[in-house]
C-alpha positions as CSV (number, residue, x, y, z in Angstrom):
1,X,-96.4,38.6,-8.5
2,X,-95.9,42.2,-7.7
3,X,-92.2,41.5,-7.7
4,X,-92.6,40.1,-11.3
5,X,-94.3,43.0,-12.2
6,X,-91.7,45.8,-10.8
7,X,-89.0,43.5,-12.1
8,X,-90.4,43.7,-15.5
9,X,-91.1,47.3,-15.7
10,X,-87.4,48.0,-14.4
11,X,-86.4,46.0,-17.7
12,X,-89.3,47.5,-20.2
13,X,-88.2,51.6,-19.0
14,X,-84.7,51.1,-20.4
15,X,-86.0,49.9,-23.4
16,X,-88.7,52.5,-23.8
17,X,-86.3,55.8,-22.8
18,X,-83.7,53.9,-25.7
19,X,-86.6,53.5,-28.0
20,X,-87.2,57.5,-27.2
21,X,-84.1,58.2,-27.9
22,X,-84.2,56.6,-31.1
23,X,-86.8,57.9,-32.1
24,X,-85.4,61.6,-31.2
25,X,-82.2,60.8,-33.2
26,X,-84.7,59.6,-36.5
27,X,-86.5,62.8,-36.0
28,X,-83.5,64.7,-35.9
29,X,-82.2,62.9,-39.3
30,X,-84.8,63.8,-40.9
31,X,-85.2,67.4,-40.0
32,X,-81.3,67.4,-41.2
33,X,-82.3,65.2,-44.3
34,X,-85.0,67.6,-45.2
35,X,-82.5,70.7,-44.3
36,X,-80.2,69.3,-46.7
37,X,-82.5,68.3,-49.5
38,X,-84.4,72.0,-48.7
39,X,-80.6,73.4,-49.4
40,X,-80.1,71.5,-52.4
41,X,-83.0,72.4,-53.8
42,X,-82.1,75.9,-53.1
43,X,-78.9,75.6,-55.2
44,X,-80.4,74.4,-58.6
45,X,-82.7,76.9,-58.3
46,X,-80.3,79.4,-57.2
47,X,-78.1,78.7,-60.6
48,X,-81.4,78.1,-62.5
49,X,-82.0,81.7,-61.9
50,X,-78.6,82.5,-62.7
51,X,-78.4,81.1,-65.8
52,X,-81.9,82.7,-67.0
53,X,-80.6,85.8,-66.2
54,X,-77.2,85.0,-68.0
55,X,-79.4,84.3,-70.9
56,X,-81.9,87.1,-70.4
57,X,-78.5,89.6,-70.3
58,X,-76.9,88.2,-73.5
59,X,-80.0,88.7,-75.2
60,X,-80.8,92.4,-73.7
61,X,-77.4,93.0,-75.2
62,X,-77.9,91.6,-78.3
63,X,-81.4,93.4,-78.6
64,X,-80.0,96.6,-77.6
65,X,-77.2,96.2,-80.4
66,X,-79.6,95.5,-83.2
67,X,-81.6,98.8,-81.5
68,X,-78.5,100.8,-82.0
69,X,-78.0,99.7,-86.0
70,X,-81.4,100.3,-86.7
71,X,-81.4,103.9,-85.1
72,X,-80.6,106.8,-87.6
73,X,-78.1,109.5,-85.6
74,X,-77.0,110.9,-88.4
75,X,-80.0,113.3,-88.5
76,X,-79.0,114.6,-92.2
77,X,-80.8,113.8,-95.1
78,X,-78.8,111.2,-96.9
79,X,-79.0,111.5,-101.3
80,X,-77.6,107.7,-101.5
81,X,-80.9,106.4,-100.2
82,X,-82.5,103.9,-102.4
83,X,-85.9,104.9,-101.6
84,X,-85.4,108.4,-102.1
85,X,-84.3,107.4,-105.8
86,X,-80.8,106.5,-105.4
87,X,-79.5,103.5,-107.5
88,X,-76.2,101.0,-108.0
89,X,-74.3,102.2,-111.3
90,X,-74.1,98.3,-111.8
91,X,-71.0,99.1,-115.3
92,X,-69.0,100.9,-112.8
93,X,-69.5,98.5,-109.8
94,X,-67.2,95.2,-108.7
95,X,-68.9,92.2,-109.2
96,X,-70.4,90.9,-105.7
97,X,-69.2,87.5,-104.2
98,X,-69.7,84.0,-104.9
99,X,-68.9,81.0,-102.7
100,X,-69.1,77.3,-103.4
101,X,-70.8,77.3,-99.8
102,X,-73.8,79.5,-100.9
103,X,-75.1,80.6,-97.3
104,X,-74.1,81.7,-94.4
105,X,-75.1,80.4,-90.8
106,X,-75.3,82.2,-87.8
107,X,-77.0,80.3,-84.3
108,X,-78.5,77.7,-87.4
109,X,-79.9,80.4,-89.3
110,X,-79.4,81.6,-92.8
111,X,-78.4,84.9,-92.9
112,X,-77.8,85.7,-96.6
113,X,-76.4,83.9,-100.1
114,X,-73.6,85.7,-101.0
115,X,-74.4,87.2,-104.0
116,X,-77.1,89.8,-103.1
117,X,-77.7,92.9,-105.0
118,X,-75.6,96.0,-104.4
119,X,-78.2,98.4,-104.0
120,X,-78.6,96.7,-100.4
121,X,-76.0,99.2,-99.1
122,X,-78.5,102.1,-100.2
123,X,-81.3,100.5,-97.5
124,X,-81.4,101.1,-94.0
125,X,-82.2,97.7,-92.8
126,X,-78.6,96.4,-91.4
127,X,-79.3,93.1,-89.9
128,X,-77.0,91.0,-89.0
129,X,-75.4,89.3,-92.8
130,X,-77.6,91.9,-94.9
131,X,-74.9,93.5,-96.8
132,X,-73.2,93.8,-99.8
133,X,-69.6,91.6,-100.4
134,X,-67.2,92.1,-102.8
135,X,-64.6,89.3,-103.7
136,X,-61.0,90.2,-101.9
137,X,-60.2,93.3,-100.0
138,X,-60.2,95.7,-103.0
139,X,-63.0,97.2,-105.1
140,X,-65.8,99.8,-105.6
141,X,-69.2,100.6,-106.0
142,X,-70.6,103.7,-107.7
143,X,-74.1,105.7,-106.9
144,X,-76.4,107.7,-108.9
145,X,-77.7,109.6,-106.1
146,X,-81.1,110.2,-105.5
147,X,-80.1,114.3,-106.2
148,X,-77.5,116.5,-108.1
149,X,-75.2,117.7,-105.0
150,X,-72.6,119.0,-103.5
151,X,-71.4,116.2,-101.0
152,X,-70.0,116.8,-98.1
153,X,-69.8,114.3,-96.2
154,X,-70.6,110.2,-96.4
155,X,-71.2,107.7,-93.7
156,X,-70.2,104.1,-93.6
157,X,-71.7,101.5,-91.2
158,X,-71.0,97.8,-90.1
159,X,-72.3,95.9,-87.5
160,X,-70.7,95.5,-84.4
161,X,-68.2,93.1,-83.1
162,X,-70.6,91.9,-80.3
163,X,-73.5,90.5,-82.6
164,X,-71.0,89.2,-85.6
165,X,-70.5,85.5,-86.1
166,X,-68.0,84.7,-85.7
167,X,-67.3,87.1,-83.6
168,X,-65.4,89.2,-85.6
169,X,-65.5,92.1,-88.1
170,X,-62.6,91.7,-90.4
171,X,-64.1,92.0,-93.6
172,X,-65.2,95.5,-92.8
173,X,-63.8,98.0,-94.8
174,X,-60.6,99.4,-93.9
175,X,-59.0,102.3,-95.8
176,X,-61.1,103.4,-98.9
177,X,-61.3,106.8,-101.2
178,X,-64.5,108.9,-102.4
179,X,-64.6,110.1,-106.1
180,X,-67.5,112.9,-107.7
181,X,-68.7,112.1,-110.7
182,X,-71.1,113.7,-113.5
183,X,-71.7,112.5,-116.8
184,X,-69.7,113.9,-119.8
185,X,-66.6,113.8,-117.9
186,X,-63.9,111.0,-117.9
187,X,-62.1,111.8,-115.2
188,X,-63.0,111.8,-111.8
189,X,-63.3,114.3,-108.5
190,X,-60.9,112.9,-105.5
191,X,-63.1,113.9,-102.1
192,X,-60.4,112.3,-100.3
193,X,-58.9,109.0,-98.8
194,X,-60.2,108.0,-95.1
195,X,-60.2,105.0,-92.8
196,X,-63.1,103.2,-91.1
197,X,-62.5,102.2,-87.7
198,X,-63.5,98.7,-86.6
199,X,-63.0,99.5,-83.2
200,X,-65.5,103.1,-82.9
201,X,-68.8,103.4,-83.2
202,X,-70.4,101.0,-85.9
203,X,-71.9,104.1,-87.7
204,X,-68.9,106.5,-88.6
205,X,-69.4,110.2,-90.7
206,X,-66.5,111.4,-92.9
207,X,-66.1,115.1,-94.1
208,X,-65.0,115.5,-97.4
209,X,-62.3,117.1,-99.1
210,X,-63.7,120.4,-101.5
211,X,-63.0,120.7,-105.0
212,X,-63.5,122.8,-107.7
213,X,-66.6,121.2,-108.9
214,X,-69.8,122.8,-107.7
215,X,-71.8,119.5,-107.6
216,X,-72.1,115.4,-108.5
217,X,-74.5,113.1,-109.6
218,X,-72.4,110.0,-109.3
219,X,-70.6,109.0,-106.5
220,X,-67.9,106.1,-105.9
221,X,-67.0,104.3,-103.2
222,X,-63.6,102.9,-104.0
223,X,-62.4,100.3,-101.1
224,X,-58.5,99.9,-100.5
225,X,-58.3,97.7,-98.0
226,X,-60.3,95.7,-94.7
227,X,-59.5,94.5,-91.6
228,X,-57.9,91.2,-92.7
229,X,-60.6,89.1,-94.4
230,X,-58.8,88.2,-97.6
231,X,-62.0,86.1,-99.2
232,X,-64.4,89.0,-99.2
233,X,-65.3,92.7,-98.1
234,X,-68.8,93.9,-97.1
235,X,-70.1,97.2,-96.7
236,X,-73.4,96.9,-94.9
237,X,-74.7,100.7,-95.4
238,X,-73.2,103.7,-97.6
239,X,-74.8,106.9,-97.1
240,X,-74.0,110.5,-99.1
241,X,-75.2,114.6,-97.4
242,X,-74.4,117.9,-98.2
243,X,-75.3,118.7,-94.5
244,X,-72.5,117.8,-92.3
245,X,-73.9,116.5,-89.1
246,X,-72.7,118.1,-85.7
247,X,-70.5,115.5,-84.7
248,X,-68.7,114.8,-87.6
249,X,-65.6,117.9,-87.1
250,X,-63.4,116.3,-85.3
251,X,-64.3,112.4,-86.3
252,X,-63.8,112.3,-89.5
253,X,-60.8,114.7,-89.6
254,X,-58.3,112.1,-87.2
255,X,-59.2,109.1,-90.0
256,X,-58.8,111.1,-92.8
257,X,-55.2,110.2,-94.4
C-alpha cells in the first residue's frame, strides 16, 4: 500500500508542477492581455485628445480672427459712420445683388440674402457674410458723410481668407478710385486711384490725393475691379477721416497707382 501511494504521488507531482505551469503561462497572458488592452486604450484616448485639441485650435483661430475684425485700430474718428449720421446716397449708388439662390451657407448656416441694404458698409459689425454686394466686378457707392470735411484718408475692410467660405476672398475689391463731392457741382473731385490688397492686413488705410477743394460732403467709392469673382463684389466696411492715422505713410502710398 505504501508503494501504491509513492507510486501515485510520483504520477500526481508532474501533473501538478504542469498544472503550475499552466497556470503561470494564463497569468502571464493575461497580464500581457491587459497590457495590450491598457495600451489600446491609451491610443484612442491619446488621438481623442488630439483631435479635441485640433478642434479647440481651429476654433481659437477662428475666434481670434473674428476678435481681430471687430477690433477698431484705426484710432481716427471715421465721418462715414452710420451712427454718427452718415447715410447711402441710394440715386448715386449700384444696385446691390440678386441671386436665384437667395442665401448663402456657411457650416449650415445662413449668413445673409443677397440683397441687403448698402448702408451696412457704414456699420462696424463685419461678420462673416454681413456686407454689401454689388452685381459684377464694377460699381460704386456714394456717402453723405456724417460731417462737411476735408478727407484725408479712407479705410476699406474684408474679412480674412482664414474664416471665408469657401475659403477664399475673391470678390473683395480690387483696384477702385475715391471722388469729393458737394452739392451744386456736376463734376467730381478725383482723391486718387488705389488698390486693396487681399493678401495684407484685412483692415487697410489709404491717404488721399489733395485738391483744390477745401472740403466734401459726399463721398464715392467707385470699384474698378476684384480679385476674380465675376458674379459679385462685396465691400464689407468703408470708412472716411480727416485724421490720417500713424501707420497709414507708407501703406497706403505703395497701393496707390
Amino acid at each position: 500500500m505504501w508503494y501504491d501511494h509513492h507510486l501515485l504521488s510520483g504520477r500526481i507531482r508532474p501533473l501538478q508542477d504542469e498544472l503550475e505551469d499552466l497556470q503561470a503561462e494564463i497569468g502571464f497572458v493575461r497580464k500581457a492581455a491587459h497590457e495590450e488592452a491598457r495600451h489600446v486604450v491609451e491610443q484612442a484616448l491619446e488621438k481623442q485628445r488630439a483631435l479635441v485639441i485640433s478642434e479647440q485650435q481651429v476654433l481659437g483661430m477662428v475666434n481670434n480672427a473674428v476678435k481681430k475684425l471687430q477690433e477698431d485700430d484705426i484710432q481716427v474718428p471715421d465721418y462715414a459712420l452710420k451712427s454718427a449720421g452718415a447715410s447711402i446716397l441710394k440715386s448715386q449708388t449700384s444696385d446691390s445683388y440678386e441671386s436665384d439662390n437667395a442665401q448663402m451657407l456657411w457650416h449650415n448656416i445662413v449668413l445673409w440674402n443677397y440683397s441687403p441694404d448698402p448702408d451696412i458698409i457704414l456699420q462696424p459689425d463685419v461678420n462673416p457674410g454681413n456686407c454689401w454686394a454689388f452685381a459684377g466686378t464694377e460699381g460704386h457707392v456714394t456717402v453723405k458723410l456724417a460731417e462737411v470735411i476735408r478727407p484725408v484718408a479712407v479705410t476699406l475692410q474684408h474679412i480674412p481668407r482664414a474664416i471665408s467660405h469657401p475659403g477664399d476672398i475673391t470678390s473683395a475689391l480690387k483696384d477702385f478710385a475715391i471722388y469729393g463731392l458737394n452739392e451744386g457741382t456736376e463734376e467730381a473731385a478725383s482723391l486718387g486711384q488705389f488698390t486693396y490688397d487681399s493678401e495684407g492686413d484685412p483692415i487697410q488705410t489709404f491717404k488721399l490725393e489733395e485738391t483744390k477743394a477745401d472740403k466734401f460732403k459726399y463721398i464715392q467709392l467707385k470699384v474698378l475691379s476684384n480679385w476674380g469673382n465675376p458674379e459679385y463684389t462685396c465691400i464689407y466696411r468703408f470708412r472716411v477721416h480727416r485724421e490720417l492715422p500713424r501707420h497709414v505713410q507708407t501703406d497706403s502710398e505703395d497701393s496707390r497707382k
